[in-house]
Steps between C-alpha positions, in 0.01 A plus 500: 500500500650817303190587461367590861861618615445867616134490550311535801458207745063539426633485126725176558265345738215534216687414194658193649170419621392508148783286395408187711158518381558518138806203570205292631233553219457380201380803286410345158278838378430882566183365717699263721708803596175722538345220764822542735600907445176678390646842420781331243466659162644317141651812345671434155573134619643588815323445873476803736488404815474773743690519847439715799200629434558611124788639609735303272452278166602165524575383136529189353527323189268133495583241218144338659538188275822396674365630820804725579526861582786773437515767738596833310519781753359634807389861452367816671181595429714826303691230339246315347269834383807578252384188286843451401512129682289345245746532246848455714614130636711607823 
């Protein structure tokens, strides 16, 4: 994964984490996702998630009615308080 290369091992560790859960669920809305990770947000049609104790942003792009997800970047909490992800695809 691109995505995690670079990061911390805490970072990697919780991120892949997060990546066999979401493999194994079957998130069809907004609330199924709340029941599993609480502190997600929906922000402009994009899941938060965050990792490492809010540390980074975990965002990803659901299409809920096909039950698939879209990982779009991994940023630092700095990263993500520029805004600027919600309008750029990686």
């Amino acid at each position: 994964m691109d995505l995690i290369a670079g990061k911390s091992r805490d970072v990697r560790t919780e991120v892949l984490a997060w990546y066999q859960t979401a493999r194994r669920t079957t998130w069809d809305t907004f609330c199924s996702v709340r029941r599993q990770f609480p502190h997600a947000d929906y922000v402009s049609g994009l899941l938060v998630f965050n990792i490492r104790r809010n540390r980074y942003r975990l965002i990803v792009f659901p299409v809920f009615e096909r039950r698939k997800l879209y990982v779009k970047a991994l940023l630092s909490h700095k990263e993500y308080d520029r805004e600027d992800w919600e309008t750029k695809w990686p």
